[in-house]
mmCIF file of the N, C-alpha and C atoms, coordinates in Angstrom:
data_MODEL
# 
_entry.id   MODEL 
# 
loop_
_atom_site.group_PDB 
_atom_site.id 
_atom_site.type_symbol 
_atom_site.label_atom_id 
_atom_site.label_alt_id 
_atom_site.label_comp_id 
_atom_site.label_asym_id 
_atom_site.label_entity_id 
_atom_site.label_seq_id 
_atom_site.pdbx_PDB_ins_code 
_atom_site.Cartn_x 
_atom_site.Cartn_y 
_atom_site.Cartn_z 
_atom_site.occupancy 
_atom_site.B_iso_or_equiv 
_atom_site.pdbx_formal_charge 
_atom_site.auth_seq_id 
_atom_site.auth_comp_id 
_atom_site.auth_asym_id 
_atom_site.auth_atom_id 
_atom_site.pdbx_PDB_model_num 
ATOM 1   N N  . UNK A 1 1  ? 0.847   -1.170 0.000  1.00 0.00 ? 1  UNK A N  1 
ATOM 2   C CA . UNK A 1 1  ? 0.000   0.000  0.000  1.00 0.00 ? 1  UNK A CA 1 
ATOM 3   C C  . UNK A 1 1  ? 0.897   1.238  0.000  1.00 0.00 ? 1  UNK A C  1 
ATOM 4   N N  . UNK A 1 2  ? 0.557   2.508  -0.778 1.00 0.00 ? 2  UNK A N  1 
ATOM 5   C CA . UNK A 1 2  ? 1.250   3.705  -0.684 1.00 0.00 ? 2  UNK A CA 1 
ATOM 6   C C  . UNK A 1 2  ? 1.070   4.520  0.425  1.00 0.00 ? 2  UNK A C  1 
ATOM 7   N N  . UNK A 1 3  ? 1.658   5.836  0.536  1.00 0.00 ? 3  UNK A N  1 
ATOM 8   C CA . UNK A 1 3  ? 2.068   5.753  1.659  1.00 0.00 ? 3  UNK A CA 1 
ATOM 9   C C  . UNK A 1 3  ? 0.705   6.815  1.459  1.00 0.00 ? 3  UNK A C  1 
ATOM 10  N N  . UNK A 1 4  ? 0.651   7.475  0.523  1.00 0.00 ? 4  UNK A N  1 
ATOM 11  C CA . UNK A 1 4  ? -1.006  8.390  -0.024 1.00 0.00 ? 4  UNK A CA 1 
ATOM 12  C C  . UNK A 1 4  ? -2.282  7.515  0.976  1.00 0.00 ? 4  UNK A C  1 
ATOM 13  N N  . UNK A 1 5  ? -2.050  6.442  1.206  1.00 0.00 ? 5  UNK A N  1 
ATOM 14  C CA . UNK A 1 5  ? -3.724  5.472  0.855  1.00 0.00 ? 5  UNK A CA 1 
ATOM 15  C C  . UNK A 1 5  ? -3.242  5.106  2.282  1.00 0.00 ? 5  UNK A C  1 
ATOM 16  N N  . UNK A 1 6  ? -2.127  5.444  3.137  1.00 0.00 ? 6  UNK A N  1 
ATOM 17  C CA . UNK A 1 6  ? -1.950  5.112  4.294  1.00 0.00 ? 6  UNK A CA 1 
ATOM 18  C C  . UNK A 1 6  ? -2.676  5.929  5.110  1.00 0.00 ? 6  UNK A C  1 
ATOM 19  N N  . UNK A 1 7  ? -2.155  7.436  4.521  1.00 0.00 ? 7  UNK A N  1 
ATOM 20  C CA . UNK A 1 7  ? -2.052  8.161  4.999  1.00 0.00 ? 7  UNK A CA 1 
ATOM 21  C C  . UNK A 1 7  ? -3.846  8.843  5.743  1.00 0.00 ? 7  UNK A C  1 
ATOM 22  N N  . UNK A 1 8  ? -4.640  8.406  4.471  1.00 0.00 ? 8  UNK A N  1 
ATOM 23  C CA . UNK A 1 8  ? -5.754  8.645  4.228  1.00 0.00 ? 8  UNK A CA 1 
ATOM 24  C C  . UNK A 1 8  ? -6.479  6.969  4.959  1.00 0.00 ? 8  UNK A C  1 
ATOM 25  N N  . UNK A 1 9  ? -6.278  5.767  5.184  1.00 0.00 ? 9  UNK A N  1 
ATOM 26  C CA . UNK A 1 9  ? -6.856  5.028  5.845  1.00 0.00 ? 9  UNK A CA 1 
ATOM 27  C C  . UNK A 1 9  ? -6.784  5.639  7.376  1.00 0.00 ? 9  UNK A C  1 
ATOM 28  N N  . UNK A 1 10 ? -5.983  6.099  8.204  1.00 0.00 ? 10 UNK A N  1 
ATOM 29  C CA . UNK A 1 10 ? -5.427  6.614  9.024  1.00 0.00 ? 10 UNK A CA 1 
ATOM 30  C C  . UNK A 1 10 ? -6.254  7.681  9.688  1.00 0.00 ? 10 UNK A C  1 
ATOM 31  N N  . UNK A 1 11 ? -6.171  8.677  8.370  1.00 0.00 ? 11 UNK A N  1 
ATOM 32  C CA . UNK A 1 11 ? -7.571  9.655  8.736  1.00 0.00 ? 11 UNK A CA 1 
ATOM 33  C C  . UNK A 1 11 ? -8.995  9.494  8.852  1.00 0.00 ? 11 UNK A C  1 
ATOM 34  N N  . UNK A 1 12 ? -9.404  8.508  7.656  1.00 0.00 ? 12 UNK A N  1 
ATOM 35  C CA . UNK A 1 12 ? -11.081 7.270  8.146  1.00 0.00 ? 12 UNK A CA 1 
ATOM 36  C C  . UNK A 1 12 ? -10.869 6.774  9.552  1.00 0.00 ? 12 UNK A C  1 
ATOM 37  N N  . UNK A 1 13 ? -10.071 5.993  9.798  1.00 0.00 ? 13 UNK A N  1 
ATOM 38  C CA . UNK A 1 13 ? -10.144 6.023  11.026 1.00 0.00 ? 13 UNK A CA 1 
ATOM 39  C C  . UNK A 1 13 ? -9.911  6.462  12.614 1.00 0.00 ? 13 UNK A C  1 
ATOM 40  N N  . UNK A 1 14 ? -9.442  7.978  12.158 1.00 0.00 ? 14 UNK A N  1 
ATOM 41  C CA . UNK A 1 14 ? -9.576  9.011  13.277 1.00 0.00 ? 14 UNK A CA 1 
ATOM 42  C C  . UNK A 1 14 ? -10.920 9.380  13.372 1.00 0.00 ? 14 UNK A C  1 
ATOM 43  N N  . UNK A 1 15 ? -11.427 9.966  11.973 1.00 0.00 ? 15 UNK A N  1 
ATOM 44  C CA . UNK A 1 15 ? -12.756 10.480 12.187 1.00 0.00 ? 15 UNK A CA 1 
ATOM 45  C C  . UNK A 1 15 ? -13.957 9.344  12.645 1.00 0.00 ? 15 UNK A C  1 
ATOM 46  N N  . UNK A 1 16 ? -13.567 7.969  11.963 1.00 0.00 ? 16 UNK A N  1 
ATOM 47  C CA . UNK A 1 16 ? -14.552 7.336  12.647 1.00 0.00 ? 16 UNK A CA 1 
ATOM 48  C C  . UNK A 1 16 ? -14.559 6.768  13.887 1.00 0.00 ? 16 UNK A C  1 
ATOM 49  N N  . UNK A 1 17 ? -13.184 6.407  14.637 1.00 0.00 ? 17 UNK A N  1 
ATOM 50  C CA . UNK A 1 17 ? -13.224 6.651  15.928 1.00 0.00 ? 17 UNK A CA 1 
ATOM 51  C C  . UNK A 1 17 ? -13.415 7.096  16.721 1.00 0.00 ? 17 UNK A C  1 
ATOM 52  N N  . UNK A 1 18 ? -13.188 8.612  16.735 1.00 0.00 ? 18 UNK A N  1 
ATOM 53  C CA . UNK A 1 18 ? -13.801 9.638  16.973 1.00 0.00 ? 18 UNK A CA 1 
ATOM 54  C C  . UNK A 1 18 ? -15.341 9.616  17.520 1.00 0.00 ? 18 UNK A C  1 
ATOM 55  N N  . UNK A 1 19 ? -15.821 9.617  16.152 1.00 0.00 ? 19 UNK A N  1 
ATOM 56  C CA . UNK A 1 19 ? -17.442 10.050 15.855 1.00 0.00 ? 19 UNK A CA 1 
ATOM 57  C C  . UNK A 1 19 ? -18.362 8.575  16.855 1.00 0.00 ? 19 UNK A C  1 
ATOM 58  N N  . UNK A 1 20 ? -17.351 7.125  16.444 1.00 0.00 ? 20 UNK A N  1 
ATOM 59  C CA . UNK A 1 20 ? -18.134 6.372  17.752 1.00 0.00 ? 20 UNK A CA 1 
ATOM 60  C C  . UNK A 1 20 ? -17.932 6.834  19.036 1.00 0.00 ? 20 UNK A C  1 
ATOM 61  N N  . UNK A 1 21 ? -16.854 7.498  19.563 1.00 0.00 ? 21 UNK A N  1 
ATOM 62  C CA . UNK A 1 21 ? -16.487 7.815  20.617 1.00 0.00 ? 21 UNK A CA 1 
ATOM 63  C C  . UNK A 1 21 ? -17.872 8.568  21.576 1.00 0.00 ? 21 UNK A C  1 
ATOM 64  N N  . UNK A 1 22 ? -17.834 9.683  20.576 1.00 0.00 ? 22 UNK A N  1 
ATOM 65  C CA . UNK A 1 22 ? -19.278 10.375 21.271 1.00 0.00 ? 22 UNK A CA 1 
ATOM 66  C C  . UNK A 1 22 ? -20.511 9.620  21.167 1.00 0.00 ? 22 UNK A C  1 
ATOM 67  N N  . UNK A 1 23 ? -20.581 8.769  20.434 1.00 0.00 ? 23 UNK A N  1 
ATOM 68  C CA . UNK A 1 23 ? -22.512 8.076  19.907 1.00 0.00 ? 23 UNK A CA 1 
ATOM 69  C C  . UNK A 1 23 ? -22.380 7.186  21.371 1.00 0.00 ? 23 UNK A C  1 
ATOM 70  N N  . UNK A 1 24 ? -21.113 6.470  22.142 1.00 0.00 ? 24 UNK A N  1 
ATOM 71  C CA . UNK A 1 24 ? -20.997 5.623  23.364 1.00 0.00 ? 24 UNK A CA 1 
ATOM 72  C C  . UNK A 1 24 ? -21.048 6.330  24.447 1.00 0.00 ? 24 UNK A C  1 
ATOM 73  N N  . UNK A 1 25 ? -20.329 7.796  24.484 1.00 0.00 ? 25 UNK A N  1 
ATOM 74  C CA . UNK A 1 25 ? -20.369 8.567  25.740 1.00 0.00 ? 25 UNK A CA 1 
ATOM 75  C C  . UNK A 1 25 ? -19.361 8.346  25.866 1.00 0.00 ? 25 UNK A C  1 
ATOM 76  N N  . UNK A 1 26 ? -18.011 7.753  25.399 1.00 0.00 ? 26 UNK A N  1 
ATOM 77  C CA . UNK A 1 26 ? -16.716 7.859  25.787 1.00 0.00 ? 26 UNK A CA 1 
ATOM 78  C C  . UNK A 1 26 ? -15.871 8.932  25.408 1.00 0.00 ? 26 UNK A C  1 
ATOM 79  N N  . UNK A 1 27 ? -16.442 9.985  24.885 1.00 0.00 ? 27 UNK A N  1 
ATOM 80  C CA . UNK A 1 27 ? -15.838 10.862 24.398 1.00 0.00 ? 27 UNK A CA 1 
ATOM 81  C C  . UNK A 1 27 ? -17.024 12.649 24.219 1.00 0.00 ? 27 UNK A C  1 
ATOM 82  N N  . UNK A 1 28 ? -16.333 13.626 24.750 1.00 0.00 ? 28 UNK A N  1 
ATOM 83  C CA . UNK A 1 28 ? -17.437 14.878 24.620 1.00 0.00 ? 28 UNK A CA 1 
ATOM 84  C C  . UNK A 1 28 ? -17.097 15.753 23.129 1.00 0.00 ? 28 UNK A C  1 
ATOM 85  N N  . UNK A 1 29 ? -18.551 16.152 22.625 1.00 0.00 ? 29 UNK A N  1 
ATOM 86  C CA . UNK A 1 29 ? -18.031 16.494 21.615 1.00 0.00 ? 29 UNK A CA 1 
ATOM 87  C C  . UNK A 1 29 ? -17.935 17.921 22.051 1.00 0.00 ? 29 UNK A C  1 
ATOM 88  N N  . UNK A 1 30 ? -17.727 18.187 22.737 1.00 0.00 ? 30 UNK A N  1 
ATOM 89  C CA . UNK A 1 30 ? -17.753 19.972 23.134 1.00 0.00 ? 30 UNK A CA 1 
ATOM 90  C C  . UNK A 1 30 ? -15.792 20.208 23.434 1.00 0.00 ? 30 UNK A C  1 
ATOM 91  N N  . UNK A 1 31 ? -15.189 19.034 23.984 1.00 0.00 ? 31 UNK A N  1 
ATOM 92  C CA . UNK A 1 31 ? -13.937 19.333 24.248 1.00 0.00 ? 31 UNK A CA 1 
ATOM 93  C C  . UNK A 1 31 ? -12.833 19.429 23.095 1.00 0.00 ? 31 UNK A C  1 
ATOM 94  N N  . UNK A 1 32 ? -11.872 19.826 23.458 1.00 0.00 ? 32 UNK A N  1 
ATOM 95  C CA . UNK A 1 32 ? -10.802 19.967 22.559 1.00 0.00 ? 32 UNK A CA 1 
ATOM 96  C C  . UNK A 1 32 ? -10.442 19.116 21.448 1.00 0.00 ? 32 UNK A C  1 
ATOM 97  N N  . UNK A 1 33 ? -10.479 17.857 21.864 1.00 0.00 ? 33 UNK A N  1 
ATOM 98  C CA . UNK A 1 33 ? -9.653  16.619 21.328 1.00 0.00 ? 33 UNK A CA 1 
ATOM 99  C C  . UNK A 1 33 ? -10.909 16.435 20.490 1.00 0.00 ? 33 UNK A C  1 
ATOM 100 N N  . UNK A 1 34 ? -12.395 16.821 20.867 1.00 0.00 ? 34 UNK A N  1 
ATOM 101 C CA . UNK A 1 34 ? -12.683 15.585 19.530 1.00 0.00 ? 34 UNK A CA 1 
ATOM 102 C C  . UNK A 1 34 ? -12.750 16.119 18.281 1.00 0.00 ? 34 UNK A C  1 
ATOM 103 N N  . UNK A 1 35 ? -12.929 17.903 18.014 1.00 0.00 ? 35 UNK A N  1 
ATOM 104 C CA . UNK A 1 35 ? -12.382 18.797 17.095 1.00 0.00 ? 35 UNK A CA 1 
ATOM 105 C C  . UNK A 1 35 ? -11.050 18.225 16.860 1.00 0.00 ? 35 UNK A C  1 
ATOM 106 N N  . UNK A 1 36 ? -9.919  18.432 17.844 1.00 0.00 ? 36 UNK A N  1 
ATOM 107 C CA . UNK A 1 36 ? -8.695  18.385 16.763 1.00 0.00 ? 36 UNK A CA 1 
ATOM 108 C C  . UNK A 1 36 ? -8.551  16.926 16.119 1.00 0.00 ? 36 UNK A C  1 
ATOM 109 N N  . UNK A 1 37 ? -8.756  15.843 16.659 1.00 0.00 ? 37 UNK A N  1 
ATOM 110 C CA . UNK A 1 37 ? -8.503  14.775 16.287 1.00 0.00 ? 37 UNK A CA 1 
ATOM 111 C C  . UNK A 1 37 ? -9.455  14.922 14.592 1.00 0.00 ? 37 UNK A C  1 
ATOM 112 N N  . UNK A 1 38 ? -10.564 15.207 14.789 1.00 0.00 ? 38 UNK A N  1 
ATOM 113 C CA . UNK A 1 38 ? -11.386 15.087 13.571 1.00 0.00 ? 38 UNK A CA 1 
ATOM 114 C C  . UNK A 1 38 ? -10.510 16.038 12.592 1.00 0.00 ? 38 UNK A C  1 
ATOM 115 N N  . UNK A 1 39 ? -10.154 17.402 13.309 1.00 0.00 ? 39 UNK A N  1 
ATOM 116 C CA . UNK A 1 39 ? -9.092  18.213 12.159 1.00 0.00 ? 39 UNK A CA 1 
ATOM 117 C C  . UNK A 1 39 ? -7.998  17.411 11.022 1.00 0.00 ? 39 UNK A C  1 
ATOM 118 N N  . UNK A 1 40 ? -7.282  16.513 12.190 1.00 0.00 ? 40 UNK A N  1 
ATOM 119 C CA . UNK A 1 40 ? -6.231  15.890 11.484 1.00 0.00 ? 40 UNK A CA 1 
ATOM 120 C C  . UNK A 1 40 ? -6.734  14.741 11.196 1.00 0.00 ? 40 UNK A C  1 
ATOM 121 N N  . UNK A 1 41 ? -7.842  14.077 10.784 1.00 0.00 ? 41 UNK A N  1 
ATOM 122 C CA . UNK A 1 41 ? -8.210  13.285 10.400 1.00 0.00 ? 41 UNK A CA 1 
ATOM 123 C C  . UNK A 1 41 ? -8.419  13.692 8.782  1.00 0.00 ? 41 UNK A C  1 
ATOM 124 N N  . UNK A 1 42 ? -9.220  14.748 8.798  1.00 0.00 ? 42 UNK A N  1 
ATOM 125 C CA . UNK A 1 42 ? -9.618  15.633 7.584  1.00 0.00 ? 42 UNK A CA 1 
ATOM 126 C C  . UNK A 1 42 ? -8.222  15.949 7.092  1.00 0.00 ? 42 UNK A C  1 
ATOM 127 N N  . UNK A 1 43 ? -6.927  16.190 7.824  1.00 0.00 ? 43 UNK A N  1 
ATOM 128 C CA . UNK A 1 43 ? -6.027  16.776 6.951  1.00 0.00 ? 43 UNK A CA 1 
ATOM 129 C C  . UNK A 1 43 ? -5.386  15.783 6.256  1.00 0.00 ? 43 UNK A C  1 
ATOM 130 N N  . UNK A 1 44 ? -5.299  14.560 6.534  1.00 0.00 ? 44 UNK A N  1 
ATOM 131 C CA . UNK A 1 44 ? -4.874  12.770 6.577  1.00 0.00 ? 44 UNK A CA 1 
ATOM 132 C C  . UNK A 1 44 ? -5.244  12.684 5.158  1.00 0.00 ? 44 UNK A C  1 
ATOM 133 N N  . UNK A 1 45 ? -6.673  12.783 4.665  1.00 0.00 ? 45 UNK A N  1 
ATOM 134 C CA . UNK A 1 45 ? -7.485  12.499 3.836  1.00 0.00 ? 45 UNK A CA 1 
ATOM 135 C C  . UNK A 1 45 ? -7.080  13.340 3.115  1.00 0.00 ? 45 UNK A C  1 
ATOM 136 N N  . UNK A 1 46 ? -6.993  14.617 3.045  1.00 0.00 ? 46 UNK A N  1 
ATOM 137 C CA . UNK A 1 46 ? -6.578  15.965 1.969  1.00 0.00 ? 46 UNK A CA 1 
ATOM 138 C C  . UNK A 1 46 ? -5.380  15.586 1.317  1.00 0.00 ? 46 UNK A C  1 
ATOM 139 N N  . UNK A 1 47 ? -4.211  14.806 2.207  1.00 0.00 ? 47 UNK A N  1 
ATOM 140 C CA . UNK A 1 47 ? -3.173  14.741 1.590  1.00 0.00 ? 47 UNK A CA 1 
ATOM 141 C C  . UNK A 1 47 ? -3.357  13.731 0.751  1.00 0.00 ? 47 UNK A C  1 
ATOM 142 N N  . UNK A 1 48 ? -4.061  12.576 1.600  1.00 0.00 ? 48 UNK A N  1 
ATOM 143 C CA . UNK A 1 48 ? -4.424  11.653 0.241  1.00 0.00 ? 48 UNK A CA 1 
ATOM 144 C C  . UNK A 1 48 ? -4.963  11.868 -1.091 1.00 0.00 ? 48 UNK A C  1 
ATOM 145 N N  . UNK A 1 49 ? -5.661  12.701 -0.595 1.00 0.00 ? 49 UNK A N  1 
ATOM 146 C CA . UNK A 1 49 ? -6.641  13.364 -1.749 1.00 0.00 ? 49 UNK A CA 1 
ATOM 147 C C  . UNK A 1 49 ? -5.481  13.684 -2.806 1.00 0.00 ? 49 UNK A C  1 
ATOM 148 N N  . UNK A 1 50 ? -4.983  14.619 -2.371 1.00 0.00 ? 50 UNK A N  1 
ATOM 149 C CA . UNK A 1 50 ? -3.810  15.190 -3.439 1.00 0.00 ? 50 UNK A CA 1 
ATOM 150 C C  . UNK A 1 50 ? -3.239  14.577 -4.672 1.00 0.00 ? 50 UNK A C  1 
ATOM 151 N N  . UNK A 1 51 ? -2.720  13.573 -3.544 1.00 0.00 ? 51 UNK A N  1 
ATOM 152 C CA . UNK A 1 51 ? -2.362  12.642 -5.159 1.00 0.00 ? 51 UNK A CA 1 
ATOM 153 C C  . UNK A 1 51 ? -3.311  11.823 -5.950 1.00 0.00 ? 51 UNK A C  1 
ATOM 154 N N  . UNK A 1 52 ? -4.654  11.575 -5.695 1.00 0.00 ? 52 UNK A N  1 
ATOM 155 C CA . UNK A 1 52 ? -5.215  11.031 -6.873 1.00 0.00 ? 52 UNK A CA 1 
ATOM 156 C C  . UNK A 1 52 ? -6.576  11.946 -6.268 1.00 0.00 ? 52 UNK A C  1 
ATOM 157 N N  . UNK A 1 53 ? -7.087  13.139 -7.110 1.00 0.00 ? 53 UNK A N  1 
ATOM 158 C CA . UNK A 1 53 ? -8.119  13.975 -6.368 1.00 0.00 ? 53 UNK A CA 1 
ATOM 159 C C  . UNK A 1 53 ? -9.232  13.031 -7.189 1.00 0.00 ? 53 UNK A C  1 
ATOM 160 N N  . UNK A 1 54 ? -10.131 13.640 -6.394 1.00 0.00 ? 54 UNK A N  1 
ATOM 161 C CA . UNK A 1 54 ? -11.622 13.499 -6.373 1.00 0.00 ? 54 UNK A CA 1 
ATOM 162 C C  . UNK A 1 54 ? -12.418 14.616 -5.692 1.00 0.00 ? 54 UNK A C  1 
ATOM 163 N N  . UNK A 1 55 ? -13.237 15.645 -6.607 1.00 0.00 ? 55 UNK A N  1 
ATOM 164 C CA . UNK A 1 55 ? -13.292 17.009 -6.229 1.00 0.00 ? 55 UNK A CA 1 
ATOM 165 C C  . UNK A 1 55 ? -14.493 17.325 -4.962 1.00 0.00 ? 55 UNK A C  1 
ATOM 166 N N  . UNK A 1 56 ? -15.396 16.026 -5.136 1.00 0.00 ? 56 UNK A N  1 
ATOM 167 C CA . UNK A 1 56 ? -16.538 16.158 -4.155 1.00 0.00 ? 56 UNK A CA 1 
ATOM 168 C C  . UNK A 1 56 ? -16.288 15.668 -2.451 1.00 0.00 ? 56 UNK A C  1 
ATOM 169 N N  . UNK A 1 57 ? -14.824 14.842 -3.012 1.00 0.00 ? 57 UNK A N  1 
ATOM 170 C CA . UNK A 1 57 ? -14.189 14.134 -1.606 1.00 0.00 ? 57 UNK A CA 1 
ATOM 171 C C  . UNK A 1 57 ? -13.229 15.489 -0.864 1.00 0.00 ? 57 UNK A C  1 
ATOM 172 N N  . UNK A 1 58 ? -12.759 16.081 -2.043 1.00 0.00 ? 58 UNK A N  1 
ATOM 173 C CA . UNK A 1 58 ? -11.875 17.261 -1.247 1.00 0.00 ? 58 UNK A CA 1 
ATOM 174 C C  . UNK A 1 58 ? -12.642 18.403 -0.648 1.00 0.00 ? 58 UNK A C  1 
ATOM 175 N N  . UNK A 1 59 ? -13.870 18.721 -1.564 1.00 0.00 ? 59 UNK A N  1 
ATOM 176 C CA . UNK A 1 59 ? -14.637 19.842 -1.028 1.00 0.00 ? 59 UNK A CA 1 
ATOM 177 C C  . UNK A 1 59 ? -15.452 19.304 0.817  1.00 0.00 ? 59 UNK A C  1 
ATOM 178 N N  . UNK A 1 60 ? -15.966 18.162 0.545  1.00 0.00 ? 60 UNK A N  1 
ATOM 179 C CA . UNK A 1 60 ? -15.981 17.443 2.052  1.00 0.00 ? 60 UNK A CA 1 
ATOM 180 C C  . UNK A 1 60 ? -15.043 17.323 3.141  1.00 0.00 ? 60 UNK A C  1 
ATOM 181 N N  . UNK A 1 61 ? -13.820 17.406 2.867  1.00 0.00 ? 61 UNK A N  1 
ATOM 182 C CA . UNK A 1 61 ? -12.972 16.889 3.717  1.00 0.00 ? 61 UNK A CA 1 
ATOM 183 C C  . UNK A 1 61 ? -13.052 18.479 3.953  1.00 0.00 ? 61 UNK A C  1 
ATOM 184 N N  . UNK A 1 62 ? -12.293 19.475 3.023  1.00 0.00 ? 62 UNK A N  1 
ATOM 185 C CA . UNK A 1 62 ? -12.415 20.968 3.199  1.00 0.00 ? 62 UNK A CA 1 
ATOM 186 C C  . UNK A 1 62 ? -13.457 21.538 4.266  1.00 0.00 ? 62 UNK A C  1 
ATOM 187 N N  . UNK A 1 63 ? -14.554 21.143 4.226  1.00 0.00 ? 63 UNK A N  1 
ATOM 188 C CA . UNK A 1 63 ? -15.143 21.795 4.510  1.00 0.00 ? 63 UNK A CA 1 
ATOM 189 C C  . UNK A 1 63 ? -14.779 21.188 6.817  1.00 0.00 ? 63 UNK A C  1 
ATOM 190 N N  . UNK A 1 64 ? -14.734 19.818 6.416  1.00 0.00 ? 64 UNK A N  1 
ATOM 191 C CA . UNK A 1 64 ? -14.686 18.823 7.734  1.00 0.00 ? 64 UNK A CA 1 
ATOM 192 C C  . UNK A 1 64 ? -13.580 19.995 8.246  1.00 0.00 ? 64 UNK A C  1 
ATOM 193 N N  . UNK A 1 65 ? -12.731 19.910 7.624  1.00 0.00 ? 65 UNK A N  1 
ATOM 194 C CA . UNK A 1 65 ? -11.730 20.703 7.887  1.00 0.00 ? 65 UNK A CA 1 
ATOM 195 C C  . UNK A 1 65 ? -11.788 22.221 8.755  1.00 0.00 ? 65 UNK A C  1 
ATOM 196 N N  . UNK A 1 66 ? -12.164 22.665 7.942  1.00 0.00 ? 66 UNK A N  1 
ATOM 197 C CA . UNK A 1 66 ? -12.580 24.041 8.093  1.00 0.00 ? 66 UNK A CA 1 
ATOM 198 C C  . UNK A 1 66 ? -14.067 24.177 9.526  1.00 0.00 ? 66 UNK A C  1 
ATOM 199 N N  . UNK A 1 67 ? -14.510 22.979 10.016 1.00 0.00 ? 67 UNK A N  1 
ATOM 200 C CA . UNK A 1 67 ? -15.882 22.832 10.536 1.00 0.00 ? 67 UNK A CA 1 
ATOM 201 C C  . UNK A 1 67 ? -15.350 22.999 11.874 1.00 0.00 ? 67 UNK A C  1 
ATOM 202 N N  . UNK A 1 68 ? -13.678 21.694 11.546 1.00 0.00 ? 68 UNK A N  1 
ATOM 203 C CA . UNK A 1 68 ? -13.010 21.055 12.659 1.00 0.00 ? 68 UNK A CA 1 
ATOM 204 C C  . UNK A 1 68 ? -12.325 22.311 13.444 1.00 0.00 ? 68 UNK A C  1 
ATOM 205 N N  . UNK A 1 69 ? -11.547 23.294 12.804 1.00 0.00 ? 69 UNK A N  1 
ATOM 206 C CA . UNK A 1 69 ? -11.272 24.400 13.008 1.00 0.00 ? 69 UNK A CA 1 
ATOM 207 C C  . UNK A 1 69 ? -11.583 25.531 13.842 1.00 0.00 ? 69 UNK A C  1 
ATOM 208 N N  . UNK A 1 70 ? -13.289 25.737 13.737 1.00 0.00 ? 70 UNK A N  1 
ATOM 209 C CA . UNK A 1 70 ? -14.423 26.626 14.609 1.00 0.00 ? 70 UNK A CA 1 
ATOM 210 C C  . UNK A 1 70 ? -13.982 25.265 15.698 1.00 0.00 ? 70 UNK A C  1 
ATOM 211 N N  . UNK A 1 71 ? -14.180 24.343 15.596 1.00 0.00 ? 71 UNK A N  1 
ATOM 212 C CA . UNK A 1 71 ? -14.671 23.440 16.982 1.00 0.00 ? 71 UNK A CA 1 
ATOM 213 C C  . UNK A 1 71 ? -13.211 23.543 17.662 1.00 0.00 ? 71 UNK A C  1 
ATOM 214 N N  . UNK A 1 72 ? -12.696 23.753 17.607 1.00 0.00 ? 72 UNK A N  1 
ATOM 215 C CA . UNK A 1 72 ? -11.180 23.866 18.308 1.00 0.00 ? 72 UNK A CA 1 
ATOM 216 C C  . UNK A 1 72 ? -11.036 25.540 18.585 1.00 0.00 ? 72 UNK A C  1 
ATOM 217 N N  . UNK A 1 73 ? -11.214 26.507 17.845 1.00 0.00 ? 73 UNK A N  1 
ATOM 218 C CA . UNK A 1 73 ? -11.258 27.867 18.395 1.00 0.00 ? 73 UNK A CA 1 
ATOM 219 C C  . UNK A 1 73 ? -12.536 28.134 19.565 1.00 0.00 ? 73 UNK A C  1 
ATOM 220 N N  . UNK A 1 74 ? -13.691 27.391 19.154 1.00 0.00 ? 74 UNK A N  1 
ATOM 221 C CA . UNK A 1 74 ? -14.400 27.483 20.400 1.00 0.00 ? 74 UNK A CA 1 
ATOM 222 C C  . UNK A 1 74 ? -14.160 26.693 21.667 1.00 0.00 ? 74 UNK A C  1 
ATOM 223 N N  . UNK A 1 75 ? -13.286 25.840 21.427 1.00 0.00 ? 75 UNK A N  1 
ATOM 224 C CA . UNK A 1 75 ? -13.218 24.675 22.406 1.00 0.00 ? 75 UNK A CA 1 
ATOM 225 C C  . UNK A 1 75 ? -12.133 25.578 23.241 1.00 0.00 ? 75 UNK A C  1 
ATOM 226 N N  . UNK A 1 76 ? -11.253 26.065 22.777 1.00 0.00 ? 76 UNK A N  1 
ATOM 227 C CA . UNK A 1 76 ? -10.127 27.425 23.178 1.00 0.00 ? 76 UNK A CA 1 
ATOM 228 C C  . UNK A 1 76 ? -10.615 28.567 23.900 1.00 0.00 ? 76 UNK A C  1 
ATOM 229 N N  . UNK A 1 77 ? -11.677 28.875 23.108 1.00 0.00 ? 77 UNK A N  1 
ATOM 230 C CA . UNK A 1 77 ? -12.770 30.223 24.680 1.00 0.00 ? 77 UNK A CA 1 
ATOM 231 C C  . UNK A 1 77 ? -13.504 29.728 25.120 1.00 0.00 ? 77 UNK A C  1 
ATOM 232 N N  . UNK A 1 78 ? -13.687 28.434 25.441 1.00 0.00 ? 78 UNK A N  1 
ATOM 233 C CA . UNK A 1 78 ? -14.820 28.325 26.318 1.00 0.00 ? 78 UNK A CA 1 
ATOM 234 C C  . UNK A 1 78 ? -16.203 28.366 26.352 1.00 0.00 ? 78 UNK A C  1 
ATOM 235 N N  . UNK A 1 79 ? -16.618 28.637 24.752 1.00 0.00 ? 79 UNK A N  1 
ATOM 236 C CA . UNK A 1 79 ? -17.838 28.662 23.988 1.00 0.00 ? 79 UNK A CA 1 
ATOM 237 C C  . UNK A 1 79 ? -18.437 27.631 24.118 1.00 0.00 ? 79 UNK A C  1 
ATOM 238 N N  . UNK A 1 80 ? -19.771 26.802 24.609 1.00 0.00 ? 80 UNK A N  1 
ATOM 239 C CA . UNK A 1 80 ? -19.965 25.731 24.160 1.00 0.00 ? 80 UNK A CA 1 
ATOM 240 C C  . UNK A 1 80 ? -20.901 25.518 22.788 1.00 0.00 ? 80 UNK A C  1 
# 
């Protein structure tokens, strides 16, 4: 396997670890970690993306990205 398709299995399974994390209660989605983890999950995938794109997968991840971003600046003031 390349290191592209690693890189990007890696990030599927941040975000979907993640995302079970909260559906069990083992994890809050209001705190720090489950924004950043989902951030670099999304960034995992972008790089994959790169080398063989797919424009509806990048605008998704982009956006995960960019979603993951607010959830970590609010998680930083104290916003819930």
């Amino acid at each position: 396997m390349a290191l592209p398709d690693i890189l990007g299995h890696v990030g599927v399974a941040l975000i979907v670890a993640t995302y079970f994390l909260v559906q069990i209660g083992r994890m809050e989605a209001t705190r720090i970690l489950y924004p950043a983890v989902n951030g670099v999950g999304a960034a995992l995938i972008l790089v994959s993306l790169s080398f063989d794109p797919n424009w509806p997968s990048i605008v998704m991840e982009g956006f995960w990205l960019l979603i993951s971003i607010i959830g970590i600046v609010r998680a930083l003031k104290g916003w819930s």
